[in-house]
N, C-alpha and C positions, 0 to 999 in steps of 0.2 A: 322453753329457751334452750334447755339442755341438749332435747331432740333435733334444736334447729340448728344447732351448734353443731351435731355431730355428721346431720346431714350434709352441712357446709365440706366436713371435712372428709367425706367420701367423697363430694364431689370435686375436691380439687385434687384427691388420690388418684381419683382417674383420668383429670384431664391432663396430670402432673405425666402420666402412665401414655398415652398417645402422644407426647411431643417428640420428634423425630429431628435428629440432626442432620441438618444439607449439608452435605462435601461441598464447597465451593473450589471447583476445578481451578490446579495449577496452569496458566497458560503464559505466563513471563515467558518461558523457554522458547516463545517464538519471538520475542525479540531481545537476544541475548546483546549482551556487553561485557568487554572486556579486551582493554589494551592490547595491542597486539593480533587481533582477530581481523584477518583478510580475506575478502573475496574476490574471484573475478567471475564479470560477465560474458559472456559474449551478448553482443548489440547488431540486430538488424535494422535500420532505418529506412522506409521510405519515403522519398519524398514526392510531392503531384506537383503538376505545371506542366501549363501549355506550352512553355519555352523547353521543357525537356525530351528528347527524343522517344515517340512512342509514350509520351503523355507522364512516364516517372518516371524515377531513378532509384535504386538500392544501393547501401553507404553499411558495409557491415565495418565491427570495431571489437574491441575490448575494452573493460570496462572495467578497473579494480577498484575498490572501497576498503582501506586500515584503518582502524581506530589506532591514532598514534598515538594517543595522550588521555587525560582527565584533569579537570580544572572546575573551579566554584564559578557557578556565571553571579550577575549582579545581586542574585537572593538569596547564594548561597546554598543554592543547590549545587550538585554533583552533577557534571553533567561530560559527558565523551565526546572528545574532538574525533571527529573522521579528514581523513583526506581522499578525493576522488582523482583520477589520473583515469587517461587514456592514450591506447593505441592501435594503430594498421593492426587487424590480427596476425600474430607471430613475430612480432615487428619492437625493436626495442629502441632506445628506452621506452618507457614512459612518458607523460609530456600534460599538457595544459592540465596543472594541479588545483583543483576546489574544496576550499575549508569547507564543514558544514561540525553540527555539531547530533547529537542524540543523547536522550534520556530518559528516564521512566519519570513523571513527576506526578504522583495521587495514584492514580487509576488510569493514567494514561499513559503512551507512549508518543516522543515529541521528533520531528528531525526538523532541522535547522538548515536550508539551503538556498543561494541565490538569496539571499534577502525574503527567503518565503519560508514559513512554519505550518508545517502538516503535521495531523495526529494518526499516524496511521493505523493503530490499533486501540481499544481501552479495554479495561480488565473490570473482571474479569471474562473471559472470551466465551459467548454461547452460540447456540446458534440462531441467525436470523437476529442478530444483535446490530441495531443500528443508529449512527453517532454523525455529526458535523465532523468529519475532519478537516476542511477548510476553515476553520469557523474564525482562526487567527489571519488568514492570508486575505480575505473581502475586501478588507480599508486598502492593503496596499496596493489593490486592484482596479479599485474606483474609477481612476483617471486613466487606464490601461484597456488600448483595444481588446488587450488579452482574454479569450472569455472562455479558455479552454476549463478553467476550473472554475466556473458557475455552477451553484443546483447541482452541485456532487453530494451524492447520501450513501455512506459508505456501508455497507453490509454484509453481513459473515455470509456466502451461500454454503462453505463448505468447513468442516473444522475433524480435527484427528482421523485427516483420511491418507490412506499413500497414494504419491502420487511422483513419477518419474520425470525428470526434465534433462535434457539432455543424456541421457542416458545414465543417470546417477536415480537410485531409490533414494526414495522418503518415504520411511514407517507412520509417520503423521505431519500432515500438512495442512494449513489453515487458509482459506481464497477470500477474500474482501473485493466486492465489487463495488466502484466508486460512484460509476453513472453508466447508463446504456439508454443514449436520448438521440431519436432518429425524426428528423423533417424532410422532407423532398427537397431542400437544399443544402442540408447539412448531417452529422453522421457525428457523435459525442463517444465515446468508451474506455473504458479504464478498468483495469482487474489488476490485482496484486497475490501473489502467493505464498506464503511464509511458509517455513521448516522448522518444530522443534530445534533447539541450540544451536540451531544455522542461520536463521532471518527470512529475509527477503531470497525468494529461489527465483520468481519469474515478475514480468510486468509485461502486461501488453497496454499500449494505447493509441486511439485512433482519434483523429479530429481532422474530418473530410469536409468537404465542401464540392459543390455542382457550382462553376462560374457560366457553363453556358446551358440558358433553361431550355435549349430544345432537346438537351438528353429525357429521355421519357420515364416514368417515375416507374416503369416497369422491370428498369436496368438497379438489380442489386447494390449494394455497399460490400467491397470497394469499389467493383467494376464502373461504379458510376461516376466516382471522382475524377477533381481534373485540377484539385487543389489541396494541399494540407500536406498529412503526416502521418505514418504508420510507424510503431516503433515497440520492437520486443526485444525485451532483456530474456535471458535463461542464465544459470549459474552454469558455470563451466569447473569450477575447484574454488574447493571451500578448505 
């Protein structure tokens, strides 16, 4: 018994001796918070239709985001009021202002807009890490032609890389791609980019459509559209 005893306890000396502590990476710093933090975008928008001259049209803007506040919502969490404001690039004031709100709650990150809740990031950030960020907005969709956020699978493809946008560096930057779904009448795509202690830097998204089926499935995306929306944010001053 004494032997078996003693063996017991070499063996846990060494398994005691190989146990190895994970660093679980910081990555909140890509979606910072705090009062007072503004940014603006610049926005190019297209839009497709047959009614449009030469089949689109291009709508560029600006686009700022301030957290102006903080407040407890109904649980008593903490959560950050933003207000969104646009205009004509270089063009003042400001003008059609949108509440929204944002916060970090568990492991996830929440924004609040238009009646709609996305998760656009959960922690901690790896890569190839992949999560429902829709998974709150489904029910209010239901009854809603709207299908642009269906079968979204959000996924890190890229994390702690630099990456320049508009002609400003980022030492580390984080890409979440939301959905990349192509039919021969339709064209789905979304990506998002974050910056350490900056947030959201870029977004691109697409939601095409073919309304006349003699275009031939040989004609690319977007070339082939003749309906929908193209729209890319880039951070312009943070």
């Amino acid at each position: 018994m004494r032997a078996l005893t003693l063996v017991m306890v070499a063996f846990l000396a060494v398994a005691c001796s190989k146990v190895k502590t994970i660093e679980i990476p910081d990555t909140n710093s890509y979606f910072p918070l705090e009062v007072g933090q503004s940014v603006i975008f610049s926005v190019d928008s297209i839009k497709y239709s047959p009614l449009l001259n030469n089949g689109k049209q291009t709508f560029s803007y600006e686009v700022k985001e301030t957290i102006i506040d903080k407040a407890l919502d109904g649980t008593g969490h903490e959560v950050y009021i933003f207000e969104r404001v646009e205009r004509k690039e270089g063009e003042l004031p400001w003008k059609n202002p949108v509440i929204g709100t944002k916060t970090i709650r568990g492991n996830r990150a929440e924004v609040s807009i238009h009646n709609l809740k996305f998760m656009p990031l959960t922690f901690p950030i790896i890569p190839n890490l992949a999560w429902d960020g829709n998974a709150f907005i489904y029910s209010s969709l239901q009854d809603s032609t709207n299908t642009f956020y269906e079968d979204w699978r959000y996924t890190v493809t890229a994390i702690d890389v630099p990456k320049t946008v508009n002609e400003v560096e980022f030492d580390s930057t984080l890409t979440v791609k939301h959905i990349d779904d192509s039919t021969g009448l339709s064209y789905r795509f979304s990506s998002a980019s974050y910056a350490r202690n900056t947030g959201l830097i870029s977004l691109d998204q697409y939601s095409l459509f073919v309304k006349d089926t003699s275009i031939i499935d040989s004609i690319p995306w977007p070339q082939r559209a003749n309906a929908g929306f193209i729209t890319h944010w880039r951070i312009k001053n943070h």
